[in-house]
N, C-alpha and C positions, 0 to 999 in steps of 0.2 A: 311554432305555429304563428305566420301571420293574423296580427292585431288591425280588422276592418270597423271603420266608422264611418257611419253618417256624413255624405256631403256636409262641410262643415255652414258654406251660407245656405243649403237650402233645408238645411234642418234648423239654420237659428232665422230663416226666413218662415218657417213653422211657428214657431215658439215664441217670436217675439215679431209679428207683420208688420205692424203699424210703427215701433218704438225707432227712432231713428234713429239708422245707423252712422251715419258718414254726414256732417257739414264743412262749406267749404266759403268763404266770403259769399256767396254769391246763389248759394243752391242747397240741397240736402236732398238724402235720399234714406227712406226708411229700410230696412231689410228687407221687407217683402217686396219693395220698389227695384230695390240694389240684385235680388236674386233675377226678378225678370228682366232685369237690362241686361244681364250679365248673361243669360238665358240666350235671348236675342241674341247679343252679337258673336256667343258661340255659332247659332247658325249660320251666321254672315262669315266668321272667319271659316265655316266650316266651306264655304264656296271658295276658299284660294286651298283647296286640300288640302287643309290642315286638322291632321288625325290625332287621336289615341299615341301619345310617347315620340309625336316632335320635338323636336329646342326649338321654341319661337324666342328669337331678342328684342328685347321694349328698350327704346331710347329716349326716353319722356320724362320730361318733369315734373312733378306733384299736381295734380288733377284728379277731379271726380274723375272722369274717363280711364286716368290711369287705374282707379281701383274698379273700375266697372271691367277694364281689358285682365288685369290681375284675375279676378273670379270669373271671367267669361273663360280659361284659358283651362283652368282647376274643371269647369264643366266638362270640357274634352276630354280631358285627362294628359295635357299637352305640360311638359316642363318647362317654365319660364326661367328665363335666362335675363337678368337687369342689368344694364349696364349703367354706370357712371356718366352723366351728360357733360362731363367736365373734360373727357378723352379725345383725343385728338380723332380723326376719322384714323389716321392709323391705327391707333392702339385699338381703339372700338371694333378694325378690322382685324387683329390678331384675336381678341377674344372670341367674334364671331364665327371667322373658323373655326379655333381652337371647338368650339361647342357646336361645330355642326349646325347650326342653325336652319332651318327649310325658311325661315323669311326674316325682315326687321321690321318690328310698329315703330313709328316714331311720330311726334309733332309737326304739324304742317309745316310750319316754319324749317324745320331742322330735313325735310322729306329732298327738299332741293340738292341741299348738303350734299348726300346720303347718296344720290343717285347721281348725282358727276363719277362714284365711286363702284357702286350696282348698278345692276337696270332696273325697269320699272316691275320688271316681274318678281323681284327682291326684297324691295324697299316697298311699305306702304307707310299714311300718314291715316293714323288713328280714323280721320274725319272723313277720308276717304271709303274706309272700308263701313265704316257708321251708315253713310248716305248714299253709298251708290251698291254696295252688295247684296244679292238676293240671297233667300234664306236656304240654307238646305239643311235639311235634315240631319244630325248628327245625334249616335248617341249619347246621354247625360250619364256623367258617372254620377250615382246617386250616392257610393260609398267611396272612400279611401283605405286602399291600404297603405299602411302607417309606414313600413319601409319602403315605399314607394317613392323617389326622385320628386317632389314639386318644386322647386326653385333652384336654379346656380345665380350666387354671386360671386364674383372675381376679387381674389386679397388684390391689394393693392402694391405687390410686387416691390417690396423694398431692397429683395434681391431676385435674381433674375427675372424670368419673364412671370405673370400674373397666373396662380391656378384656381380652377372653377370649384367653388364649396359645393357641393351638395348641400341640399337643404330636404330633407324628406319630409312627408307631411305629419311623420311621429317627430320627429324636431322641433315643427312649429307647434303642437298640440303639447309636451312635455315642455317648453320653453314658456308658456302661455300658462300651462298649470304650474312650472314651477315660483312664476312670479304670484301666482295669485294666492300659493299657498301661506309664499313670505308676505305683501300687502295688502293680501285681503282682498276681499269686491264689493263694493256696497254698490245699492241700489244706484243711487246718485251719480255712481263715477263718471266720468267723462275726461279724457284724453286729449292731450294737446299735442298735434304730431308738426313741429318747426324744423324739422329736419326730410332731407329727402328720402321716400319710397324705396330709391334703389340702392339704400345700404338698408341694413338687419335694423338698425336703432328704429325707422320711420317704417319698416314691412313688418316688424313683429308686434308694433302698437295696430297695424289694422289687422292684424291675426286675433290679438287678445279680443280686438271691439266684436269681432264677429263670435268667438267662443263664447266670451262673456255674455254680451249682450247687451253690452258698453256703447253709449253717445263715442265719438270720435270726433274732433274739431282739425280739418287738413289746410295747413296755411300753401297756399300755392303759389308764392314770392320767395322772397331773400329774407329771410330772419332779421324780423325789426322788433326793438324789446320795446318803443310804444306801440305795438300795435299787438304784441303776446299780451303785455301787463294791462292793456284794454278787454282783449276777447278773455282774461282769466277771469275777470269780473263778469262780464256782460254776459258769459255764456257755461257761468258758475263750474268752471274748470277746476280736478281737482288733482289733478296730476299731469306733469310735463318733465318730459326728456330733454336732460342737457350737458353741453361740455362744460368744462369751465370756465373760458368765454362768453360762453351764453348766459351761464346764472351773473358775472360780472356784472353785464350787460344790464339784466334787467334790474339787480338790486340796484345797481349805479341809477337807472331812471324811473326808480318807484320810488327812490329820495326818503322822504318822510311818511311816504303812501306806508300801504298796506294790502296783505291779499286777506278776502274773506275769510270766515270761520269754513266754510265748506273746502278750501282746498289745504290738501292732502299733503303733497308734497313734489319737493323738487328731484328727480331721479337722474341722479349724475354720476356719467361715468366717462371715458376718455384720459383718467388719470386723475389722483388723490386730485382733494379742492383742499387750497392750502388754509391754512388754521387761521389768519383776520379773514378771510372771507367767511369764513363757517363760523366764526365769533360775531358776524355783521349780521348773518345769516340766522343765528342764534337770538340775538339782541331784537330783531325784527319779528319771530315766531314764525321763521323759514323754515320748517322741516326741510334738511336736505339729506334723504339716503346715497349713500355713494355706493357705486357699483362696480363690477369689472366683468367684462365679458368682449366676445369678437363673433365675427361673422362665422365662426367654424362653431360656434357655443349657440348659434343662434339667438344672440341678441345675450343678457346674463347669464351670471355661472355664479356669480361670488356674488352677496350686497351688505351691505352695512344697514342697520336701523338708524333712525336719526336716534332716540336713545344712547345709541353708542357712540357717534360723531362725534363730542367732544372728550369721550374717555377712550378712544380708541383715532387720534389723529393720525389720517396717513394709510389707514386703515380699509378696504377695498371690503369685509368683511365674512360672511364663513358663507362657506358652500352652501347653495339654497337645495333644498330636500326635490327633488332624490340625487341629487348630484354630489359627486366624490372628487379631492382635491389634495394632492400632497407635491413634494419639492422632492427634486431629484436631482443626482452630481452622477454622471457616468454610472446612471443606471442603479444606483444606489440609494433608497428614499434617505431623505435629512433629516436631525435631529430639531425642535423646535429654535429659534432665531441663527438658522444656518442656511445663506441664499444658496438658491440653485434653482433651476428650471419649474419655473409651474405645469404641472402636470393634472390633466381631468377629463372627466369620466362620468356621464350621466344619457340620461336618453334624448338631450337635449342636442347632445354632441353629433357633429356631422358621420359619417361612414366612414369618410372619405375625399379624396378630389377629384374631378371628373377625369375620365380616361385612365386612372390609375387606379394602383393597386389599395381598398378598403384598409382602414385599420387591420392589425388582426384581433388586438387584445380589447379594443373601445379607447385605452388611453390616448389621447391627444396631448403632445407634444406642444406647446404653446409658441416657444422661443421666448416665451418673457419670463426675467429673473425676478425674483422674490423668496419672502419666508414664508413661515408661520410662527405665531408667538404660543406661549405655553397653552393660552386658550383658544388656538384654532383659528385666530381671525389672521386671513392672511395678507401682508404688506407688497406693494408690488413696486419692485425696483426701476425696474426698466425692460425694453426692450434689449433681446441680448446683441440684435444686432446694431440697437443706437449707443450699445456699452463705449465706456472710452478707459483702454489701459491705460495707464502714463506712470511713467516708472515700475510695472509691477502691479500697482493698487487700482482697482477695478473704480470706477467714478461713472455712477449715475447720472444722466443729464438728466432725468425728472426732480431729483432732490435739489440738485442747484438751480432751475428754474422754482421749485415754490419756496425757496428762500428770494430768489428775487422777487417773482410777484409777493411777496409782503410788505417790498418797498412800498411806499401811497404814493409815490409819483410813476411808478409804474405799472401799467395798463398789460401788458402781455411780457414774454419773454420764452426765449429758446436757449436750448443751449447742444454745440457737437463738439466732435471731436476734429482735430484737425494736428497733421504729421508735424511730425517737430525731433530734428535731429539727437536731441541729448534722454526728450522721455519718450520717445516714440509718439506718442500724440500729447495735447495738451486740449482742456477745454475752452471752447470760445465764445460768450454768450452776446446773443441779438436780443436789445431789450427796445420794447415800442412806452413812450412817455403821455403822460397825460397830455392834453393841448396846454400849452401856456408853460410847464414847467420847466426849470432852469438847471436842472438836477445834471451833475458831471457825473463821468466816469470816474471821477475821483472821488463822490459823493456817493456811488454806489458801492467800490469796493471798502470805503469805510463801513460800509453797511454791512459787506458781506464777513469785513474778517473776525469778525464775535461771532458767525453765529456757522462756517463751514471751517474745516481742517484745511491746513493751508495748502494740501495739495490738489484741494479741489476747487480752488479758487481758480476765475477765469484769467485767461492769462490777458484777454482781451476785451474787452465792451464795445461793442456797436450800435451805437442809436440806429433802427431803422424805424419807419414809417409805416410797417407792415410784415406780420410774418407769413410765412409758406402754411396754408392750414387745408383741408381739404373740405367738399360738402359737407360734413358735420361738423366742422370748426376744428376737427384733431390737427393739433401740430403734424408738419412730416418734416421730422427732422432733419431727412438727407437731402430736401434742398435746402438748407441752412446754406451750406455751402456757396450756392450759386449765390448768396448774397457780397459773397467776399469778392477784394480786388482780381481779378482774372489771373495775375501771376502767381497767387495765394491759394489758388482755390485745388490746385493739382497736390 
């Protein structure tokens, strides 16, 4: 039997009118404000025919307007489709085929772009459709059903071409109650979203603020950690999403500061936070919960409590209620500390990907390796396709990357695989250095041979000046590569 709920903003536009939902540098907008705007310009888009169970695609960057176009689209009953601002007009144009699309919103600025490649019957810019479209009448879904289509995002295609997640609107609704069950809700909360809208990390924090009933703070720039570790205070923040880059960031420029007794904590995921930062982190009264989850999980699937952080290092930690979580080798579940494929299963989890064929079973197939240890909390290896054989033995590049970021002269680090005639591949690591330091590659691998087995030791060092990271700051590891000499890189 389909599970029907309650429009979700115009029932917390009921329930909570005045309390404000969404601030942004510059503006805010309470619930009951955020429901009528979003009201509005459902009837404005409902003048370009846009019905009941279109793909509309949003090409925008963090704005009020973007979360006003997000909930005007949910009014329709229209499925949004996000794309990455980071995409070439190519790639943006395979996706929007690929999902069918009836139109693309996009930023004034980017609308030019956009239409050397469509016509203008294709492409609109947000401000356009705001100020010059007349209203027409559309109906308002006042409910959701739960297995209903609301969002595609696009994986990020690390091998072949990019597929569309589904995202239904029981996904975002079990995603939102599964975090709340593990962190609670207090009255107070308020959410710091530094990351972009059109990945899961930055859309499932404006899902929870509308479910909850939760402040939301939307930075609409480039993640700067004076300007996070300012608005945590002034705007008594008590929870924020980050890689671990971004938590670096800001511990490195709050120095000797401090955050309030009201904030909560730091929710990081992107890959284990290596043990001197969570001892930094520690020492300073940083609660940092670490997490693990992907766009197909809708945002977490697995967390850590800070409680456990330091007795549990490395640690991604156990399935959050009602979600299910085991390791599998050719279809065979594992014994505990035996890697094999993370496998899960919750109502958080997508169906499916667009145009193809649904799960059958619910289980999701991840492609990333890991375990589980005796008590359930499970360890996350790597990606299976960032693995690097070499000779036989399987080599993680996330394990030898938080062995180097524990160097103190260095600031980031990567690590791949690359062909090499006698092991088939060997590992190569790209490390970025503090400003001013003088640290050699001969000063690092002294570093590294106490503390990795000598066949996972890089065979190379390369100082670069910057790594490949995408709008959430996540390493991609396969362009590692492109950093090598051109003769090197094939």
């Amino acid at each position: 039997m389909d599970i029907v709920l309650p429009n979700f903003l115009e029932k917390r536009a009921h329930l909570s009118p005045t309390k404000i939902a969404i601030k942004t540098e510059t503006s805010s907008l309470t619930f009951g404000q955020l429901f009528i705007r979003s009201k509005e310009l459902a009837y404005k888009l409902a003048s370009l025919r846009i019905r009941k169970g279109d793909y509309v695609s949003i090409y925008m960057e963090n704005s009020l307007e973007l979360v006003e176009l997000i909930f005007a689209l949910k009014n329709i009953g229209c499925i949004t489709v996000l794309h990455n601002t980071r995409l070439t007009v190519d790639e943006l144009a395979y996706q929007v085929e690929d999902a069918r699309s009836k139109i693309i919103i996009t930023d004034e600025e980017k609308s030019s772009l956009l239409q050397e490649r469509w016509n203008n019957s294709f492409v609109y810019s947000f401000s356009a459709i705001n100020n010059t479209m007349k209203y027409e009448e559309v109906p308002i879904q006042h409910e959701f059903n739960l297995s209903d289509t609301d969002t595609i995002m696009y994986t990020s295609g690390t091998t072949g071409f990019p597929k569309g997640v589904k995202q239904t609107y029981g996904n975002h609704y079990w995603s939102a109650t599964a975090s709340a069950l593990n962190l609670g809700i207090r009255e107070d909360d308020c959410w710091l979203i530094a990351v972009p809208l059109f990945h899961i990390s930055g859309l499932s924090i404006i899902m929870r603020g509308v479910i909850y009933g939760m402040k939301v703070v939307l930075h609409t720039t480039k993640f700067d950690p004076v300007k996070v570790n300012r608005v945590i205070r002034s705007e008594k923040v008590t929870i924020i999403s980050v890689v671990t880059t971004m938590l670096t960031k800001l511990v490195d420029e709050l120095g000797d500061g401090s955050y309030p007794a009201s904030f909560r904590c730091m929710l990081a995921g992107g890959g284990p936070v290596p043990l001197p930062m969570l001892e930094r982190c520690y020492e300073k009264n940083i609660p940092v919960v670490q997490t693990y989850g992907m766009t197909e999980t809708c945002s977490q699937i697995v967390t850590l409590s800070a409680t456990d952080a330091l007795s549990k290092i490395g640690s991604s930690g156990k399935a959050l209620f009602p979600c299910q979580l085991k390791i599998v080798v050719d279809g065979v579940e594992q014994v505990p500390n035996s890697p094999g494929e993370i496998v899960v299963k919750g109502p958080n989890v997508t169906p499916g990907y667009l145009h193809r064929a649904n799960f059958d079973d619910g289980w999701l197939y991840t492609g990333d390796i890991g375990y589980l240890d005796e008590e359930g909390f499970l360890y996350v290896l790597d990606r299976r396709s960032d693995l690097i054989i070499s000779g036989g033995e399987n080599i993680y590049p996330a394990e030898i990357e938080g062995v180097l970021q524990a160097h103190p002269d260095v600031v980031d680090a990567g690590v791949t695989g690359v062909e090499n005639e006698k092991w088939g591949e060997v590992p190569n690591a790209f490390v970025v250095l503090k400003s001013g330091a003088k640290t050699t590659q001969e000063d690092i691998m002294n570093f590294l041979y106490d503390r990795l087995a000598k066949y996972k030791l890089p065979k190379r060092i390369m100082f670069v000046e910057t790594l490949p990271r995408n709008a959430t700051n996540k390493l991609q590891r396969r362009k590692l590569k492109d950093l090598l000499p051109q003769n090197e890189a094939n």
